[in-house]
MARNUKE-283262 format. One record per residue: x, y, z of N, C-alpha, C in turn; residue in one letter. Coordinates in steps of 0.2 Angstrom, whole numbers, plus 5000, padded with zeros to 4 digits. Layout:
BEGIN
XYZXYZXYZA...
***
This chain:
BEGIN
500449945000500050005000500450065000X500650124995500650194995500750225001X501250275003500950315009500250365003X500350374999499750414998499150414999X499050314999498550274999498150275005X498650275009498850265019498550325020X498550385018498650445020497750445018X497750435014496950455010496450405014X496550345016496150305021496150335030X496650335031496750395038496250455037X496350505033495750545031495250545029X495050475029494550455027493850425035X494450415037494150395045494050415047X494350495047494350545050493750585047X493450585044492850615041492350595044X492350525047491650465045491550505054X490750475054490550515062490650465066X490850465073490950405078490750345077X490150325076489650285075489850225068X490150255064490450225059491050195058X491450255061492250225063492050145068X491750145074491950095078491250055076X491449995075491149965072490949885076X491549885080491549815084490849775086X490849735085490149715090490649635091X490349635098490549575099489849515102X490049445100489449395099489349415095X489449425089488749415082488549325084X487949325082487649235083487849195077X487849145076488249095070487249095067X487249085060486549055057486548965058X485848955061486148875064485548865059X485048885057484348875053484048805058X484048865065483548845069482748875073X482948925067482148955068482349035070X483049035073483149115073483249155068X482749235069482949285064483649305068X484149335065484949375067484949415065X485049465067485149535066485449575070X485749635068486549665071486249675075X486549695082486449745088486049805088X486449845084486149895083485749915079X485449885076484849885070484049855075X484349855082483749825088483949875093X484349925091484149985095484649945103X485249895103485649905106486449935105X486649955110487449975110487949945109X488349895102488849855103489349865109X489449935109490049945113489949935118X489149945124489149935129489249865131X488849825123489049755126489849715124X489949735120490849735123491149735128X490849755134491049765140491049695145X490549685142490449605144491049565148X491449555143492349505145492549565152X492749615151493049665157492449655162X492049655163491449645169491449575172X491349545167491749465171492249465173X492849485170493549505174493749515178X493349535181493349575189493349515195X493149465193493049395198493349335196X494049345198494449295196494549215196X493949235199493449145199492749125196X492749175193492149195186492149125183X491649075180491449035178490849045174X490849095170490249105165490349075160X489849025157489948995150489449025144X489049065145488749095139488049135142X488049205137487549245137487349245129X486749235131486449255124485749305125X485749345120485249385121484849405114X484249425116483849415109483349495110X483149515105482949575107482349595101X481849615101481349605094481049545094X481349485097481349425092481749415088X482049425088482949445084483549415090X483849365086484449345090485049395088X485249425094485749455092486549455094X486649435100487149415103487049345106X487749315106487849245109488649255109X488949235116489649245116489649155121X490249125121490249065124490949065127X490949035133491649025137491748965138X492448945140492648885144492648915151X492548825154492748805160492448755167X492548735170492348695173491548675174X491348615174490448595173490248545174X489548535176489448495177488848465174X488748395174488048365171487648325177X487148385178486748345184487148315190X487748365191488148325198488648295194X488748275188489248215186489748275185X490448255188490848315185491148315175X491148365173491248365165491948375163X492148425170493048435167492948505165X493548535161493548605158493148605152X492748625151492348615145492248695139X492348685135492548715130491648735128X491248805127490348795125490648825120X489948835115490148845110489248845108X489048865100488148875100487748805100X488048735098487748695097487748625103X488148655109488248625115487648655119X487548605122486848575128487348605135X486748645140487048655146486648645150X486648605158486148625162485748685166X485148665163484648735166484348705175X484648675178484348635183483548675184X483448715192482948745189482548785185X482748815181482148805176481848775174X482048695173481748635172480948665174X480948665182480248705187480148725179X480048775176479948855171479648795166X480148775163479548725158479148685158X479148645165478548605168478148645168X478148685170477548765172477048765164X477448765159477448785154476948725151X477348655153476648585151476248565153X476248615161475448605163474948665157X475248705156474848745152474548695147X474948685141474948665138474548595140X474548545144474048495145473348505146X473548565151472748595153472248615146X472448645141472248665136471948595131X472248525133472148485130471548425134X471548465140471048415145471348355146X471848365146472448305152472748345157X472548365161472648405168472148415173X472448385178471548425182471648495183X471048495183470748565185471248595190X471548655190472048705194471748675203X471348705204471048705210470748635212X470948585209470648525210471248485217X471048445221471748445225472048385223X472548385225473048355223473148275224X472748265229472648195230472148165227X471848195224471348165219471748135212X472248175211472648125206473148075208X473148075216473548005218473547985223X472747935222472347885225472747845230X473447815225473847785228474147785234X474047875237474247895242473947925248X473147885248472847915250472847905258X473247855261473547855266473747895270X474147965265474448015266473848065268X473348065267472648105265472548145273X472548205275472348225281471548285278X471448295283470848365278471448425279X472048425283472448495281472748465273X472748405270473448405265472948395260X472148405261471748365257471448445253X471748495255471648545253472048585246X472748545247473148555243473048565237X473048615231472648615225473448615221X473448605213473748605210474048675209X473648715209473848795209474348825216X474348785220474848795225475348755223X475348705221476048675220476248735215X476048765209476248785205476548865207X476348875214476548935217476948915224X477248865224477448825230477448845235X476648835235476348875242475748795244X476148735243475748675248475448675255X475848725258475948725264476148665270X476548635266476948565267477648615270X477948575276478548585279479048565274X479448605272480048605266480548645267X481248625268481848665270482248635263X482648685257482948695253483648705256X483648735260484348795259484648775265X484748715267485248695272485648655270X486348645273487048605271486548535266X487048535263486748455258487048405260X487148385265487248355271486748345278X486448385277486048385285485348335282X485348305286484648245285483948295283X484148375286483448425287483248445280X483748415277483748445268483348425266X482648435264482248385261482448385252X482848435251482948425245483348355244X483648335248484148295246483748235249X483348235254483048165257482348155248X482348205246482048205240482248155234X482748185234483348155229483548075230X483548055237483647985239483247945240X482447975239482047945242482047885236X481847835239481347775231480747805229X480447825234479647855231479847915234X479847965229479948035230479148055233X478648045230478048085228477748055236X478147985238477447985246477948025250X478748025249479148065251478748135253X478748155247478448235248477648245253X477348185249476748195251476648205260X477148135262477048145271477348175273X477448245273478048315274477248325280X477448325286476848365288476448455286X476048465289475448535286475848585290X476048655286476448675291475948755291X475748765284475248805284474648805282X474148835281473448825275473948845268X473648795264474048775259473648875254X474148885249474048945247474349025248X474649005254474749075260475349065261X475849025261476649035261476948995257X477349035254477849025249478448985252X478748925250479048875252479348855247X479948865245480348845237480248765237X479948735232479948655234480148595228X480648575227480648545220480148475221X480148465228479448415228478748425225X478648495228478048495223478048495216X478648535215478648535206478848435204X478948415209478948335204478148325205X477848315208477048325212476848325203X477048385202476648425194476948375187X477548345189477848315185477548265184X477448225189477148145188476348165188X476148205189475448205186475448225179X475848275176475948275169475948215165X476248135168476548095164475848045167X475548065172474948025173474348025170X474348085169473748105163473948105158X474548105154474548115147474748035146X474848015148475147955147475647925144X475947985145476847975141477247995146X478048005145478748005150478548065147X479048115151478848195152479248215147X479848175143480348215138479848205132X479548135132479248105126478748175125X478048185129477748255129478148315129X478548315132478848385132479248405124X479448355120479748345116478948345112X478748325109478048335104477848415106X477748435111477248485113477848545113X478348545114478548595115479248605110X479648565112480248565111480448585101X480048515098480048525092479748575090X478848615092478748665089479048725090X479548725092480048795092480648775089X480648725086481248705083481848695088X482048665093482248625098482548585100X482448525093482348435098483048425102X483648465101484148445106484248445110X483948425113483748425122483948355126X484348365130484048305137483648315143X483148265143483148255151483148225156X483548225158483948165162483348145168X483548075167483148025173483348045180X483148075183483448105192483348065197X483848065200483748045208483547985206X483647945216483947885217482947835210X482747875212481847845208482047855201X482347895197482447925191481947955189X481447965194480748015194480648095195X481248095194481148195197481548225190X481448215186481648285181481448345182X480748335181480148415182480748435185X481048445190481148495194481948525194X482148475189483048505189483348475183X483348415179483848405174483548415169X483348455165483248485160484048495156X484248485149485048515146484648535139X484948615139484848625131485248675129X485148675122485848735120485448795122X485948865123485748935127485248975125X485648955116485048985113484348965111X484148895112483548875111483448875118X483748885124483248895130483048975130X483449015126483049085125482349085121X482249035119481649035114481049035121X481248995126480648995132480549055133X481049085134480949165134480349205130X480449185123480349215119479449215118X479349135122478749125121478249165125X478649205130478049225136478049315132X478449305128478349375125477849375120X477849325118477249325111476649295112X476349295121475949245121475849185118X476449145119476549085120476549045110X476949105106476949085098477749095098X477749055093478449025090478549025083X478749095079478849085072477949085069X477349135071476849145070476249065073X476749025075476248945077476348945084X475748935085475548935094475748895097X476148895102476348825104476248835112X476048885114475948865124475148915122X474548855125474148895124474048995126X473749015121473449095123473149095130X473549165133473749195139473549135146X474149085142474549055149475049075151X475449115144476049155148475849215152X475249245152475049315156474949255166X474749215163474249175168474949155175X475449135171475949105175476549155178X476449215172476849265175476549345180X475849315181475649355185475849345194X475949415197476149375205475749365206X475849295212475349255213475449255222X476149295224476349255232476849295231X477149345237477649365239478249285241X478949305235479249245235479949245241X480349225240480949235244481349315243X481649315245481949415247481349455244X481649475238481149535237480849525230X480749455228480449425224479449415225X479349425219478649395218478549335217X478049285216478249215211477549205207X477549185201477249145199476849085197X476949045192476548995192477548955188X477848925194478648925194479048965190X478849045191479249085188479149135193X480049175192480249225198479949295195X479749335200479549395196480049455200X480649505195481049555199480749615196X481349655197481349705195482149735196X482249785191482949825189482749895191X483049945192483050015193483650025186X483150075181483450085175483050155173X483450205173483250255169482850325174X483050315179482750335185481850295188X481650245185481250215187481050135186X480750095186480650025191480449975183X480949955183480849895175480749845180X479949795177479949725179479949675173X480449625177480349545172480249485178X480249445171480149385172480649355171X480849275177481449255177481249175178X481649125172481949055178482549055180X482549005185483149015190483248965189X484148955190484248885190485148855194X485048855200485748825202486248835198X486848875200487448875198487548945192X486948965192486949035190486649035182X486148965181485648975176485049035177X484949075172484749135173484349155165X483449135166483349165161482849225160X483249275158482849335161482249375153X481749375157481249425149481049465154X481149535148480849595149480449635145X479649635147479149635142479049715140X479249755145479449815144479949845137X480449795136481249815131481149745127X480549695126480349645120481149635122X481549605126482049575128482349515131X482449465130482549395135483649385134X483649385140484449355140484549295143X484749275142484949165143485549175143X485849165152486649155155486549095159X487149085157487548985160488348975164X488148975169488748975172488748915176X489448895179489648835183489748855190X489348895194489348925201488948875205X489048825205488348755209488548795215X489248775217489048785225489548825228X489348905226489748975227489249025225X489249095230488749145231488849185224X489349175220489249215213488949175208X488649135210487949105204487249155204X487349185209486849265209487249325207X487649335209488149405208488249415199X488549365196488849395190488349395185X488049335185487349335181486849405181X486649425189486249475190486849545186X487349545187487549585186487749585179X487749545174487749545169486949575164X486549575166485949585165486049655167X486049685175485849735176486549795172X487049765172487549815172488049805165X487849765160487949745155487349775150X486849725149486549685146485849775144X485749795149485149855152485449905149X485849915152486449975149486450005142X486349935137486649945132486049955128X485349915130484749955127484550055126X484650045120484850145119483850175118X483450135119482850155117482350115120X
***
């Protein structure tokens, strides 16, 4: 090349207005011809450069384990960025693992978020009892379990896990008091869960439970009369263009999926997202009945800290712009995090390997709030 040529491209960049000189965008999304439209950043009214920021913000935590943010905007996929590092498969260790767009990661709970989503969907097909129907009526078998307090129990509390069943989550995984883990051990999870003694009138406290979300699981597969991936895979999975999915058989029973081993790639779990934005359509075709996504994401019950809950979905909120942005969120051990925001037609889907460390909340939320928000310019 010319110095004159040199000289003339120099001056030439120098002309062009900010906006055109820096041009970087980082995560463009690969085309998988998986049903996503792609589209640049800022042609959806976000800030490449903001989100460029992403890598330095993870930075900061030198034991950061994030394996991928994807973000969709319009219905428009537009960022997907992927990392290595340490993982797990439902417990199994994985090793250093390299992610990338057509790798499966676990969503533990959210798994809860899609069952949520097949109750809809079976309800619509009159293979579900009725919301308000209780609970022991679809398991005769356990009628033994039956008190008039447990006989009250309706399926709309399980779906707000508000059973009012005795249930402790969040003690050492070790202490016998775990019910999650006496869950997991159990041979028969479902009489497990069921003989928890009444601790409240069912409806009125909020109790995080993956016992009841298997409760909602094994009724799922008792009235449809399929394995839950078999339905979940007809009913959901394919019509959003999806089939790569696992769901692994859980616990010592191999009966507890519903509630945690769901594996899917990041950007096809962004499509759950996608669904509660459009009233439950995928690519113009209806796939979760009309306004079940309003149904599930309204509060239903003051949740843990300063959370709402739904019908197994978490309700927050962001302070953005001098005033109170609300979404809708699944939550999933180890810092699975799928966040929609009906306000900014926005869903971001992040995966990281934080199982058993307090930054499986911090960098996720922070990624969303102090990345991802930021960068929406309208």
């Amino acid at each position: 090349m010319t110095k004159s040529l040199m000289l003339f491209l120099a001056l030439l960049a120098l002309s062009l207005p900010a906006s055109a000189q820096d041009t970087k965008v980082c995560g463009a999304p690969v085309s998988l011809n998986d049903g996503w439209t792609i589209a640049g950043q800022a042609e959806v009214g976000l800030d490449p450069a903001k989100l460029c920021q992403l890598d330095d913000f993870i930075a900061q935590w030198p034991k950061a384990n994030i394996h991928a943010v994807v973000v969709v905007r319009n219905g428009k996929l537009v960022m997907e960025r992927y990392f290595a590092g340490e993982d797990e498969r439902w417990g199994d260790k994985l090793g250093h693992v390299t992610y990338g767009p057509e790798m499966k990661h676990d969503l533990r709970s959210i798994s809860k978020s899609v069952t949520s989503l097949l109750v809809g969907i079976a309800l619509s097909e009159g293979k579900f009892p009725a919301l308000d129907s209780s609970v022991f009526d679809a398991f005769p078998d356990y009628a033994d379990l039956k008190t008039p307090e447990k006989a009250r129990i309706t399926f709309r509390d399980l779906l707000t896990m508000s059973a009012g069943l005795a249930w402790e989550e969040n003690l050492p995984w070790n202490d016998p008091r775990n019910n999650e883990r006496e869950l997991i051990m159990a041979a028969d999870p479902f009489r497990y869960t069921l003989s928890q003694p009444a601790a409240f009138p069912p409806g009125t406290v909020y109790a995080y439970s993956g016992g009841g979300t298997s409760l909602l699981g094994e009724t799922l597969i008792r009235s449809t009369g399929r394995p839950l991936r078999d339905y979940a895979r007809e009913k959901l999975f394919q019509p959003i263009d999806a089939p790569d999915f696992e769901w692994l058989d859980a616990g010592v029973s191999g009966k507890l999926g519903a509630f945690g081993s769901l594996r899917m790639r990041p950007r096809d779990a962004a499509k759950l997202g996608r669904l509660l934005l459009t009233d439950g359509q995928w690519n113009g075709k209806q796939v979760i009945p009309a306004g079940w996504a309003a149904e599930s994401t309204k509060p239903r019950l003051n949740g843990e800290s300063l959370f709402f809950y739904g019908y197994q979905w978490w309700l927050g909120r962001s302070f953005r712009n001098g005033g109170e942005l609300t979404w809708t969120a699944g939550v999933g051990l180890g810092g699975q995090r799928l966040y929609v925001v009906p306000a900014l037609d926005l869903v971001v889907m992040i995966n990281a390997g934080h199982y058993r460390d307090g930054l499986q909340g911090t960098i996720p939320s922070g990624i969303f709030n102090r990345v991802v928000l930021p960068a929406v310019k309208d």
